[in-house]
C-alpha positions in Angstrom: -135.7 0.7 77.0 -137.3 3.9 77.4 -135.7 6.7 75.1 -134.8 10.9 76.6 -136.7 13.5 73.8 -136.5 16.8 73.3 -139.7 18.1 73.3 -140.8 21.8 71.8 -144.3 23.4 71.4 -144.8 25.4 68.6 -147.0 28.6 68.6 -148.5 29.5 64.9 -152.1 30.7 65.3 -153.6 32.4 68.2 -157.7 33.4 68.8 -159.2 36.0 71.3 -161.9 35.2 72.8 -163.6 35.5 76.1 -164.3 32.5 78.7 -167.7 31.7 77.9 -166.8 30.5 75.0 -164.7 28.3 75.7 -166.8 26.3 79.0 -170.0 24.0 78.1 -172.4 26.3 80.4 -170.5 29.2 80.0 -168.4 31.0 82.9 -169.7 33.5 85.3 -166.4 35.3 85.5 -166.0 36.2 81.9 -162.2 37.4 81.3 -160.1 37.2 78.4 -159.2 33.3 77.4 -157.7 33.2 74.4 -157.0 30.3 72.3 -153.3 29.4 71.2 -152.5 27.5 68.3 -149.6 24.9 68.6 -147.4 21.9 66.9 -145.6 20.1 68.4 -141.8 18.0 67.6 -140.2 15.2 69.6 -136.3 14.3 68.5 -133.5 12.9 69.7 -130.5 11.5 67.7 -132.7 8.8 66.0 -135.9 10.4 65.1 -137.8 13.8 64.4 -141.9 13.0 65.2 -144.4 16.0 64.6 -147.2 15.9 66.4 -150.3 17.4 64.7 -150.1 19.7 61.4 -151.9 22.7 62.0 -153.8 25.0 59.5 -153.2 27.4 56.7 -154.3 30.6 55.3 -157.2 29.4 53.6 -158.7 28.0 57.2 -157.5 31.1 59.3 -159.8 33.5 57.1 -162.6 31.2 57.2 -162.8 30.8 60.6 -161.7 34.0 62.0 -158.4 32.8 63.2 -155.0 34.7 63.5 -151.8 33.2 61.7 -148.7 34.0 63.8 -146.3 31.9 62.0 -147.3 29.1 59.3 -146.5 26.4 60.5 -143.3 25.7 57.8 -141.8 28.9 58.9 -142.1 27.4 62.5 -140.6 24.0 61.8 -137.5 25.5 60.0 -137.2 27.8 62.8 -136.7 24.6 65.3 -134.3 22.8 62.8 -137.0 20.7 61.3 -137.1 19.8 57.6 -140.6 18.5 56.6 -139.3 16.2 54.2 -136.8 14.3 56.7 -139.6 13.5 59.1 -140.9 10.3 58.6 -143.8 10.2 61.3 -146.5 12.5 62.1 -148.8 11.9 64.9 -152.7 13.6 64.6 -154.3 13.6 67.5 -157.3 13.7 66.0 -158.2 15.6 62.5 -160.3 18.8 63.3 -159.3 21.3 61.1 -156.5 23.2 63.7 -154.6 19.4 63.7 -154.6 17.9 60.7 -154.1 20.9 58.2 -150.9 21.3 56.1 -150.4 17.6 55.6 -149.1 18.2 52.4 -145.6 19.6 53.8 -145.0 15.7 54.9 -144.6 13.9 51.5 -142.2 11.4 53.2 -144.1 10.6 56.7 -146.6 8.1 57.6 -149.0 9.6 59.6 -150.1 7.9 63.1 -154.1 8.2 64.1 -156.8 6.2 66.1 -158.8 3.8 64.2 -161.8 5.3 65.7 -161.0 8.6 64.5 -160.9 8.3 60.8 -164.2 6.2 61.2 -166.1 8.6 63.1 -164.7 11.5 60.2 -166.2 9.8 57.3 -168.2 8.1 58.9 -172.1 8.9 59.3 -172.0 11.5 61.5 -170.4 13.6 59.4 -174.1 13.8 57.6 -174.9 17.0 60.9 -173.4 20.4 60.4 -172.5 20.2 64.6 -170.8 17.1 63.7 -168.5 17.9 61.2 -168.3 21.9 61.6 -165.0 20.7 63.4 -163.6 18.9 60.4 -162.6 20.3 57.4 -162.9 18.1 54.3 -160.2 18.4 52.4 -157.6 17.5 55.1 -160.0 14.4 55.7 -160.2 13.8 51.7 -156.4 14.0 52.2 -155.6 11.9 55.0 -158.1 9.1 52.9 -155.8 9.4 50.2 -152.7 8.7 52.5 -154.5 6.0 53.4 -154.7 4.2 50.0 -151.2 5.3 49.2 -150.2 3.0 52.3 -148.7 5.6 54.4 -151.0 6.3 57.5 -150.8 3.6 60.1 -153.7 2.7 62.8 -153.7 2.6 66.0 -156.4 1.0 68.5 -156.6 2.4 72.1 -152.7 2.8 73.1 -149.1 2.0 71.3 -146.1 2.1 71.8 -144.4 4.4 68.7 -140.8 4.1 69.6 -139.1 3.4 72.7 -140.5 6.4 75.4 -143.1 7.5 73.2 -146.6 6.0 73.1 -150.1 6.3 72.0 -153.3 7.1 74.2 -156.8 7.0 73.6 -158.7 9.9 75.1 -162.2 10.8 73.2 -164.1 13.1 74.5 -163.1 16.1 72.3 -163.5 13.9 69.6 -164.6 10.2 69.1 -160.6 9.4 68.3 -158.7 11.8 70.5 -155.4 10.3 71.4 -152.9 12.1 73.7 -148.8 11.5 73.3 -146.7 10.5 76.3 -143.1 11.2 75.9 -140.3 10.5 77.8 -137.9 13.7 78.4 -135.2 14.5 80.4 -137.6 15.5 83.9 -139.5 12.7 82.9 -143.0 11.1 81.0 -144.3 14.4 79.3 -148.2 14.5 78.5 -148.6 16.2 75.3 -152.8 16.2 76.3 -153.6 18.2 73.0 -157.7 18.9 73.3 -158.3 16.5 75.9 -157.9 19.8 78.0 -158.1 22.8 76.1 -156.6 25.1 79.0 -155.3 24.0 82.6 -158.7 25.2 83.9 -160.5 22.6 82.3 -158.8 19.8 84.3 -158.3 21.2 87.0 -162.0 22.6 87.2 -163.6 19.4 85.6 -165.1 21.3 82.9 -165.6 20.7 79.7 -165.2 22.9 76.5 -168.1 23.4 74.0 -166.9 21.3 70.7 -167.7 18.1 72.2 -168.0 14.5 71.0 -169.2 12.8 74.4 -169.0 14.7 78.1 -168.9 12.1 80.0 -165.8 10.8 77.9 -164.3 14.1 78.3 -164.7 13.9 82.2 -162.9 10.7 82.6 -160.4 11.9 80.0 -159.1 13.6 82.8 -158.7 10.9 85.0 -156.4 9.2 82.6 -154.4 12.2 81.8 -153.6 12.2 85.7 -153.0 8.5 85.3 -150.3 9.5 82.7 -148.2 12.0 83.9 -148.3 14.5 87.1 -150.0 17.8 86.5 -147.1 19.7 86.0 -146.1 17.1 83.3 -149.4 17.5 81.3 -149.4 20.1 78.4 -152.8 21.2 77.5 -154.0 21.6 73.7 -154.4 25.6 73.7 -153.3 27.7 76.3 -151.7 30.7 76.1 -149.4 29.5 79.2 -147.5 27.3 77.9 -145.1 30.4 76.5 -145.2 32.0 79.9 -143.9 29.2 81.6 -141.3 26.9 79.5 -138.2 28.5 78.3 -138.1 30.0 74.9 -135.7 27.1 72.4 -133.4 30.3 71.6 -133.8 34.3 71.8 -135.2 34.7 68.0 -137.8 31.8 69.7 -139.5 34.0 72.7 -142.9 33.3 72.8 -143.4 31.4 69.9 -141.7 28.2 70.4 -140.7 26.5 73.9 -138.5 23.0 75.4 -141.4 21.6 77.2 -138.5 19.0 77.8 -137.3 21.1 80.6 -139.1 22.1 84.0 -141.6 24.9 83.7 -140.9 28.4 85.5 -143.2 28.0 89.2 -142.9 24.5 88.7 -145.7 24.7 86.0 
């Protein structure tokens, strides 16, 4: 039997940029589109999952990003000691979702086969290919690997009862989204599979991009998955605007995604 989560979105690093940047062709109406930087948790009274680790200083500078919040300070804002947490979910390990693996000594961390294949795998030999990745969090994920705590997962799986496993792609050659089942029902945590809302809903594509056409029918299977107001996307500023805040101290940085959106999302 399916299990009810809590769900919360974490804010820690935001970008401004403008929407060319962030469509494959560009976009004619060229506004401010910001990227926002999240984490994600999923708990109930049996477990405490993290979904995706984020990036530190070191990756902020190098990249011209803006920390908010690291993403420790945000995790012991939500009640969430890194040590207790004995799963973490990547979605897939560009450098914004698979930083700060360290925090997790105790957790065994949850990927797509294809994912850690394609990352130090051959492709990784063109700058366009790995500018994404950053290789120390790959170096360290390998290492988790040999000390027997990452476990592999092949298209989709079932985690723990109302939480399973999706392969996307597109975005990246191991791109899995996480379906979560909350109170108002399955919850699409859709991570880059759509960056923004406007990418699925327009059927456009942003610029870091493994395959296009995989992207495309990524969307399809997000809609299979959940009902749009029930998909999450991977970076939009949005999100804060429309779920509420988990407390005051909270407001707009982290959000219960587990609860229905403001304009029904």
């Amino acid at each position: 039997m399916s299990e009810i989560h809590e769900l919360l979105a974490i804010r820690y690093a935001h970008n401004a940029r403008r929407s060319p940047e962030n469509f494959i062709g560009g976009d004619p109406h060229d506004t401010d589109m910001p990227l926002d930087y999240f984490v994600w948790v999923i708990r109930n009274a049996h477990r405490t999952i993290v979904v995706d680790t984020g990036f530190g200083e070191q990756q902020a500078r190098e990249r011209g990003r803006d920390i908010l919040h690291p993403v420790s300070e945000g995790l012991q804002a939500a009640g969430v000691d890194p040590d207790a947490v004995k799963d973490v979910i990547i979605t897939h390990m560009h450098y914004d979702h698979a930083g700060n693996n360290d925090l997790f000594q105790n957790a065994c961390f949850h990927l797509q086969d294809s994912e850690m294949a394609f990352a130090t795998g051959r492709c990784m030999c063109h700058a366009h290919a790995n500018h994404p990745y950053n290789v120390e969090d790959v170096v360290g994920l390998v290492r988790r690997v040999y000390a027997g705590s990452v476990q592999f997962h092949d298209t989709v799986s079932e985690l723990a009862p109302g939480i399973t496993l999706h392969h996307v792609g597109g975005h990246a050659r191991g791109l899995q989204c996480v379906r979560v089942m909350t109170a108002r029902g399955p919850v699409l945590l859709a991570s880059d599979a759509t960056h923004h809302y406007r990418h699925m809903d327009e059927g456009k594509v942003f610029p870091t991009c493994d395959s296009v056409s995989d992207a495309l029918l990524g969307y399809d299977t997000l809609r299979s998955l959940a009902k749009p107001g029930h998909i999450i996307p991977g970076h939009d500023p949005k999100v804060m605007g429309l779920y509420p805040a988990l407390s005051k101290q909270a407001e707009d940085w982290i959000v219960r995604l587990d609860i229905e959106p403001a304009e029904g999302g």
